[in-house]
Backbone bond lengths (Angstrom), bond angles and torsions (degrees), N, CA, C in turn:
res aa  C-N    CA-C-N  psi(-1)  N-CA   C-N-CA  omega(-1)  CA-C   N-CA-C  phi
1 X - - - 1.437 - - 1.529 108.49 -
2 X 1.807 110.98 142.16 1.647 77.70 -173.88 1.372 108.04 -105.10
3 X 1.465 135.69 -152.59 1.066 119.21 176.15 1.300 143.65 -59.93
4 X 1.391 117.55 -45.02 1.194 152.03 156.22 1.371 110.31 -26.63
5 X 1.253 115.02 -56.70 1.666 134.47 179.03 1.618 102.27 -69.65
6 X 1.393 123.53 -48.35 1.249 128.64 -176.38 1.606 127.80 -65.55
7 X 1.777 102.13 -25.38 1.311 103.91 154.01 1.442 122.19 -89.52
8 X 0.969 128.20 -0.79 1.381 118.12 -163.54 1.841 89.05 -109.78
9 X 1.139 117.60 -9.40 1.525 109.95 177.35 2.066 100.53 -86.00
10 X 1.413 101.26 -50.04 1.494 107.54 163.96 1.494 116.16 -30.47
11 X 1.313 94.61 -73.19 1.880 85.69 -174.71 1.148 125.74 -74.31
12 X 1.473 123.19 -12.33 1.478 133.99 156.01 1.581 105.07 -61.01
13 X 0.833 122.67 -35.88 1.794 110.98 159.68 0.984 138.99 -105.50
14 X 1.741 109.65 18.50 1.598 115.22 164.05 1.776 93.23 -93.65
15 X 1.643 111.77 -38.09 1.628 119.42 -179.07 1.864 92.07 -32.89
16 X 1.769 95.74 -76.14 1.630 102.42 -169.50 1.607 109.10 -45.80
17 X 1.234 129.36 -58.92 1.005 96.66 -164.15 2.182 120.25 -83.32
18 X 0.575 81.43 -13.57 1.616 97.36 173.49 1.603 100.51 -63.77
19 X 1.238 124.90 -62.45 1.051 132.75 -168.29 1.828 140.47 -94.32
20 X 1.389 88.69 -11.36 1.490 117.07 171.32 1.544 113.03 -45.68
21 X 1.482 101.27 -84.87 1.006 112.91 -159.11 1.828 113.98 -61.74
22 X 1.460 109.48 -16.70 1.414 92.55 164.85 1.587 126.07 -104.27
23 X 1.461 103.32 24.77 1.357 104.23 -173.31 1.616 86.66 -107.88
24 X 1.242 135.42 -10.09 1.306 140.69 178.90 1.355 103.73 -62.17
25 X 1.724 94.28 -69.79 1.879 108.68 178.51 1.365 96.40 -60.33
26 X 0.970 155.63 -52.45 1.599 124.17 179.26 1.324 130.13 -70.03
27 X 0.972 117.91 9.97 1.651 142.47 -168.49 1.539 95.20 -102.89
28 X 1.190 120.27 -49.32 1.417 146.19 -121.17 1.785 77.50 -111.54
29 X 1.208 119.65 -84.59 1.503 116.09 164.12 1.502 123.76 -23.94
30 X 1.416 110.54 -40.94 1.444 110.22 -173.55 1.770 118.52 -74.35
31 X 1.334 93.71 -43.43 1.445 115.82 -163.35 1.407 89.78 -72.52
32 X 1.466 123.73 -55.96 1.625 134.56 -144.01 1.788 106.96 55.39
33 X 1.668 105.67 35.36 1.976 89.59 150.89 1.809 80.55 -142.36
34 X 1.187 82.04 147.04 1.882 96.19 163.32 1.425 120.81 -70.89
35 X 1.573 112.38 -38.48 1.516 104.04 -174.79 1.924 100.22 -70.70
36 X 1.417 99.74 -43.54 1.623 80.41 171.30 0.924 154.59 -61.70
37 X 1.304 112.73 -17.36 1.596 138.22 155.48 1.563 118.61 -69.45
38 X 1.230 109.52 -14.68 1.377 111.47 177.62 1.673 113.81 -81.47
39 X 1.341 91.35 -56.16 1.610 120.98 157.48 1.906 112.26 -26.32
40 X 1.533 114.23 -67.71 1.015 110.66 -162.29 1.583 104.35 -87.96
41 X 1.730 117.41 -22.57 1.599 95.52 152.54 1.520 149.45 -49.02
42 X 1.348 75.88 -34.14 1.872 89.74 -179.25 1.501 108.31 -92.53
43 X 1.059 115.28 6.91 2.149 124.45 158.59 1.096 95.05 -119.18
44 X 1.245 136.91 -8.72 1.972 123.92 137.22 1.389 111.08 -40.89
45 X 0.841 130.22 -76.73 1.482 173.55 -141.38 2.035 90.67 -68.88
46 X 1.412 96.41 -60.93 1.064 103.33 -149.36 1.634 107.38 -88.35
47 X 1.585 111.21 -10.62 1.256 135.04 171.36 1.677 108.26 -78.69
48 X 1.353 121.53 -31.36 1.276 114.38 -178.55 1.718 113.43 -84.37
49 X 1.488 106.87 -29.96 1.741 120.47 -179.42 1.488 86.85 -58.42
50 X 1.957 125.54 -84.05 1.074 103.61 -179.53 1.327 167.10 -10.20
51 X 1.797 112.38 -49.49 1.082 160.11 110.59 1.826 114.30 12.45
52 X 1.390 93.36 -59.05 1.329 102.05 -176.35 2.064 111.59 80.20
53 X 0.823 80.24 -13.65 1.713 93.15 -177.61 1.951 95.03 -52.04
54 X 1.725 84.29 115.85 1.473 89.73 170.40 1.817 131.84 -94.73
55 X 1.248 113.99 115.34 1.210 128.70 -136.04 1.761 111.92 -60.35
56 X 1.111 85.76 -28.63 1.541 110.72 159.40 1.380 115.99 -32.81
57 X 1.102 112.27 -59.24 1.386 129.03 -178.83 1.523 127.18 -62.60
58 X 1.106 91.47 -13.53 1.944 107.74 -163.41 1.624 87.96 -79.32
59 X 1.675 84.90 120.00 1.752 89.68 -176.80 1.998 99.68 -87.84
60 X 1.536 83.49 -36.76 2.317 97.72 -167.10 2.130 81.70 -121.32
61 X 1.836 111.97 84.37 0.919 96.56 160.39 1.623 133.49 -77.41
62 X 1.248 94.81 -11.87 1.854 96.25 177.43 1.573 106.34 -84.48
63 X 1.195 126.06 -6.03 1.683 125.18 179.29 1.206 111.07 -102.59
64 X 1.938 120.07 -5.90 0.974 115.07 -168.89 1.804 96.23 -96.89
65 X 1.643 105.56 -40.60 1.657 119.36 173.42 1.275 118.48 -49.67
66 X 1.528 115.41 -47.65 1.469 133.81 -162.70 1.733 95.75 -67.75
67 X 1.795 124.55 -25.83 1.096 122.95 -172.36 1.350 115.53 -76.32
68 X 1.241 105.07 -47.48 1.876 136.90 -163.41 1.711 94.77 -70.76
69 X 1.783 111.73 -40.59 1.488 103.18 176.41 1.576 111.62 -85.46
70 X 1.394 121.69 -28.20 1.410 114.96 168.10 1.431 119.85 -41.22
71 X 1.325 131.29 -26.96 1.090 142.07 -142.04 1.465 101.98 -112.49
72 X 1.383 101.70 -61.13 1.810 90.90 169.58 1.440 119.98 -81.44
73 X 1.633 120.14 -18.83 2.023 102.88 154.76 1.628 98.48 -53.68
74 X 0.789 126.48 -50.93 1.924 110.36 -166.90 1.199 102.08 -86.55
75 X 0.955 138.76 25.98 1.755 145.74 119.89 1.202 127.73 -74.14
76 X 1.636 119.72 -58.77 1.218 109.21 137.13 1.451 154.65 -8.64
77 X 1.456 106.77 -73.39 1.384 115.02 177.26 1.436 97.75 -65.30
78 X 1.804 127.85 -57.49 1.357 130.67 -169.85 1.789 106.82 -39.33
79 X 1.506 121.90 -47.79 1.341 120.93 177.69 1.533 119.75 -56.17
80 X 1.747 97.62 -48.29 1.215 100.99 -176.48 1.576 124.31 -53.43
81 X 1.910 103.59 -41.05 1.358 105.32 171.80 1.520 119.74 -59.69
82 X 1.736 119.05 -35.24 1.203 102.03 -164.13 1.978 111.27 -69.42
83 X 1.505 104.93 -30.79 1.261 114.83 176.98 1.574 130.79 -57.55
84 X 1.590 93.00 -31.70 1.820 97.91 162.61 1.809 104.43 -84.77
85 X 0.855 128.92 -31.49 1.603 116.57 -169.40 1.848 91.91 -78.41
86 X 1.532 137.11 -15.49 1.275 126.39 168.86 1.743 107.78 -74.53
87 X 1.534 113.91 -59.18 1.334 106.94 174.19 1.429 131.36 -56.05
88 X 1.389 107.46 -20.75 1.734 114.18 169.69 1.764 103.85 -79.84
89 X 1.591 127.68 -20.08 1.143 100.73 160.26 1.606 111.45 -102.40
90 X 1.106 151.14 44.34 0.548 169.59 85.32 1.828 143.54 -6.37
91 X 1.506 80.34 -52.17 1.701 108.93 -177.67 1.520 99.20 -83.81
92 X 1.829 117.72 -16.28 1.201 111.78 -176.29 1.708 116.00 -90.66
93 X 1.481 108.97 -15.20 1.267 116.22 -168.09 1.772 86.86 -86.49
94 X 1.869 99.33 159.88 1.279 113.30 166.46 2.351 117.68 -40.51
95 X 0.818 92.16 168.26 1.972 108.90 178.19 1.568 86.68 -84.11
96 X 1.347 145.13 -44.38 1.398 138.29 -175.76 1.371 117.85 -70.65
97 X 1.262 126.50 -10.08 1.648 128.16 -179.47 1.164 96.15 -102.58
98 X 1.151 133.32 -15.17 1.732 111.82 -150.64 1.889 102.06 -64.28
99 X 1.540 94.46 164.71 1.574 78.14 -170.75 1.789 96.88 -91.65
100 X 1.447 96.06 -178.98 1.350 119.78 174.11 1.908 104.73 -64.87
101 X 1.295 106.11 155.11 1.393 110.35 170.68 1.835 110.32 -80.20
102 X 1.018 115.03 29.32 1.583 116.15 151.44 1.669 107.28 -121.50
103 X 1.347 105.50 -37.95 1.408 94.33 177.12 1.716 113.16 -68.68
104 X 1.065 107.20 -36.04 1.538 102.26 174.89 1.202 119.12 -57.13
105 X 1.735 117.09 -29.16 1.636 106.76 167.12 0.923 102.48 -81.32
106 X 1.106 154.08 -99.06 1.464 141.31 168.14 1.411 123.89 46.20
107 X 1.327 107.32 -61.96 1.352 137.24 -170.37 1.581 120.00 -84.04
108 X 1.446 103.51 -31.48 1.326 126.15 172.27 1.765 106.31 -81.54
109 X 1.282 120.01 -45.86 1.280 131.54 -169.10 1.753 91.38 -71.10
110 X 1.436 121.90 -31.79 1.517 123.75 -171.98 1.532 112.12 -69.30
111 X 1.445 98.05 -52.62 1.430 110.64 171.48 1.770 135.12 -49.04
112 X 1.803 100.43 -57.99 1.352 107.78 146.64 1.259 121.39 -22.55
113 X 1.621 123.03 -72.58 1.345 121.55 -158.43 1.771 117.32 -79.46
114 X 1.524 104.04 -4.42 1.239 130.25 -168.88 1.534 86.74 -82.47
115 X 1.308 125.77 -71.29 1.338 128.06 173.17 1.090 146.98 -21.14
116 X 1.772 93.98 -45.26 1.367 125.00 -161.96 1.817 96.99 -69.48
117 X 1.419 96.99 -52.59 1.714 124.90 -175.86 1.151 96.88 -52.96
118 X 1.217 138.84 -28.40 1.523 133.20 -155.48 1.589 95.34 -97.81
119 X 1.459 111.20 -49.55 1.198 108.09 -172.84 1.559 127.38 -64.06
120 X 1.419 98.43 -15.09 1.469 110.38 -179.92 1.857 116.91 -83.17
121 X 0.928 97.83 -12.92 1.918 110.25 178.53 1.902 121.61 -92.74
122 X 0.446 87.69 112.37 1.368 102.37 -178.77 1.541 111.37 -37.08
123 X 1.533 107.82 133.83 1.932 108.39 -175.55 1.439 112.22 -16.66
124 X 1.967 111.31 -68.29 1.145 90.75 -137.41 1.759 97.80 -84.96
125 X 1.537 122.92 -2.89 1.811 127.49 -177.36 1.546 97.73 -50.29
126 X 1.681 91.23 -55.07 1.764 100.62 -172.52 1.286 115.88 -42.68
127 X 1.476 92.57 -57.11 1.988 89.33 -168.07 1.421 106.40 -56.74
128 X 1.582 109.88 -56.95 1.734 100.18 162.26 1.203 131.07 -7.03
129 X 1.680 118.61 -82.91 1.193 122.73 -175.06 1.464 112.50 -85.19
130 X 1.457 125.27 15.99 1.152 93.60 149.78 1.890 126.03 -112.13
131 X 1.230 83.72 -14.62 1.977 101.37 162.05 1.661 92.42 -53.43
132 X 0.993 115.42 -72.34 1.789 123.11 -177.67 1.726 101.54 -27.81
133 X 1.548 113.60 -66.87 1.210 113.39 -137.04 1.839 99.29 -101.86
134 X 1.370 93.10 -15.05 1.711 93.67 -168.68 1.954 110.11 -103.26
135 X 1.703 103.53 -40.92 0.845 121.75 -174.81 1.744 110.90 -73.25
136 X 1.529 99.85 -24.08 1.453 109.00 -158.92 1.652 125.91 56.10
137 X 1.489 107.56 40.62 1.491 105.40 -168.37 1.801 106.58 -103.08
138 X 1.125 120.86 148.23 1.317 146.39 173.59 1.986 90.22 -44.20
139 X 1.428 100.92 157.08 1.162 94.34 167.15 1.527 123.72 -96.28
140 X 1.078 116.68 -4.32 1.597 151.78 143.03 1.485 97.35 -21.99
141 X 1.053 109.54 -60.67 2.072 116.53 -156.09 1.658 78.30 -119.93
142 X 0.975 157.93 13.88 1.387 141.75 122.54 1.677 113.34 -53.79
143 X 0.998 93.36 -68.29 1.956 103.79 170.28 1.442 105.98 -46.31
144 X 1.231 124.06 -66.37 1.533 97.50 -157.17 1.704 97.95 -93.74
145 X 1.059 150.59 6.16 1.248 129.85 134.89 1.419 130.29 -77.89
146 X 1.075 122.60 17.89 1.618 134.89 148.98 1.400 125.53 -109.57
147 X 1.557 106.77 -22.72 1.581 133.52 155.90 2.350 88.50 78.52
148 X 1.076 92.79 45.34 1.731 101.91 130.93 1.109 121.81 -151.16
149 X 1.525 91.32 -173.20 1.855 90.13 -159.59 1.815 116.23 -82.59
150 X 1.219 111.96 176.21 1.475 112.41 -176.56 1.552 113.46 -57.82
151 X 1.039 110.97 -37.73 1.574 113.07 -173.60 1.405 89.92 -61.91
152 X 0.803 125.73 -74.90 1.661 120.50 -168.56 1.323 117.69 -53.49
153 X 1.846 108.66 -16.13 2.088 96.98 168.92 1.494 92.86 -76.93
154 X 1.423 132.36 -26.82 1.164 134.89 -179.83 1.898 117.74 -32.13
155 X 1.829 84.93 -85.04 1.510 90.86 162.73 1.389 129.27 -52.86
156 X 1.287 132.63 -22.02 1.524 118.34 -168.50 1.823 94.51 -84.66
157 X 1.487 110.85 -32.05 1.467 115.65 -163.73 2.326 92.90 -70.17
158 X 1.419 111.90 -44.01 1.301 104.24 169.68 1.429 123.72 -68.15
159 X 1.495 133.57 -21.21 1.300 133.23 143.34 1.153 148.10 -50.05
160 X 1.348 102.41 -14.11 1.806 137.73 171.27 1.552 86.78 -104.49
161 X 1.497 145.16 -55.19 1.394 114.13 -161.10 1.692 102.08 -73.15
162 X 1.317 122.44 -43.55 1.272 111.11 -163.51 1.749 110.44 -84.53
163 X 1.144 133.55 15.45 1.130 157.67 127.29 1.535 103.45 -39.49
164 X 1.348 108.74 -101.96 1.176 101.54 169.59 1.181 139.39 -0.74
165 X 1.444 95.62 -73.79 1.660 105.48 -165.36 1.978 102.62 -69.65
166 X 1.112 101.66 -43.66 1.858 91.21 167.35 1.454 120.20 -39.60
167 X 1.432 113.24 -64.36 1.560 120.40 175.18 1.247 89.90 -32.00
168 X 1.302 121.69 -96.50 1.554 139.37 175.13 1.389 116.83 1.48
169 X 1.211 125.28 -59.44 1.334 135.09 -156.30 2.215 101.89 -89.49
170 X 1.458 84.61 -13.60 1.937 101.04 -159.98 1.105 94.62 -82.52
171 X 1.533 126.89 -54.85 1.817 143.50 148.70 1.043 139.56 -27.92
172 X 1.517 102.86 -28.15 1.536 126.75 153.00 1.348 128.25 -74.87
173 X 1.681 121.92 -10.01 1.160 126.09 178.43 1.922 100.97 73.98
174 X 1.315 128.26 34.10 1.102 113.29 -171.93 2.059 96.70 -119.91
């Protein structure tokens, strides 16, 4: 290993241990479960290795952690919600449909990425495409219940497709 590498593994484990244990308890506060807070430290952790961010460098390392974990608790919770609003519809369909425990991941893994897409588009694309896609509405009655004109449900609805298709194409490894 050469040197260079040898410090930057050093202070990546004075960071962890110096810094662990209170990014847990604030995790731990946020969440109110311990295993989840444990959980999202160590994808703290594992978000900054990725990162490449050399630790060295961290002038405000607890403002830099406190950010990287803000981000996946509100990933967190965001999953968690979408997964109870599936089992609450769910709970409404018959005991004979329910799906299989692959289709249910499946379905969960669908949703996630469904999300993800949503979150990446801007207020008014979203509402667009999902009046468009959920509501099934004309872009006619997209426009005047947002009160602009069609050309512009136009563009927000092509800002959501070519959106899309990036995600899409990024997932593909292309």
């Amino acid at each position: 290993m050469r040197p260079a590498q040898s410090r930057q593994r050093d202070a990546l484990d004075a960071l962890y241990r110096d810094h662990h244990r209170w990014l847990h308890n604030l995790l731990r506060s946020r969440s109110g479960c311990s295993e989840t807070a444990a959980d999202l430290a160590q994808d703290t952790f594992l978000r900054l290795l990725s990162r490449d961010q050399d630790p060295l460098g961290l002038t405000h390392p607890r403002a830099y952690l406190r950010r990287i974990a803000r981000g996946l608790l509100a990933n967190h919770w965001r999953r968690r919600d979408i997964e109870q609003a599936y089992l609450e519809a769910l709970r409404q369909r018959p005991e004979a449909l329910a799906p299989s425990p692959e289709e249910h991941h499946l379905v969960m893994e669908t949703l996630y990425e469904v999300d993800a897409f949503l979150a990446t588009l801007p207020d008014k694309a979203r509402r667009v495409f999902l009046m468009s896609r959920l509501d099934r509405l004309r872009y006619a009655e997209i426009g005047e219940r947002l009160g602009i004109s069609e050309r512009m449900v136009k563009k927000y609805m092509a800002r959501a497709t070519l959106q899309y298709l990036r995600l899409d194409n990024r997932g593909d490894g292309r």
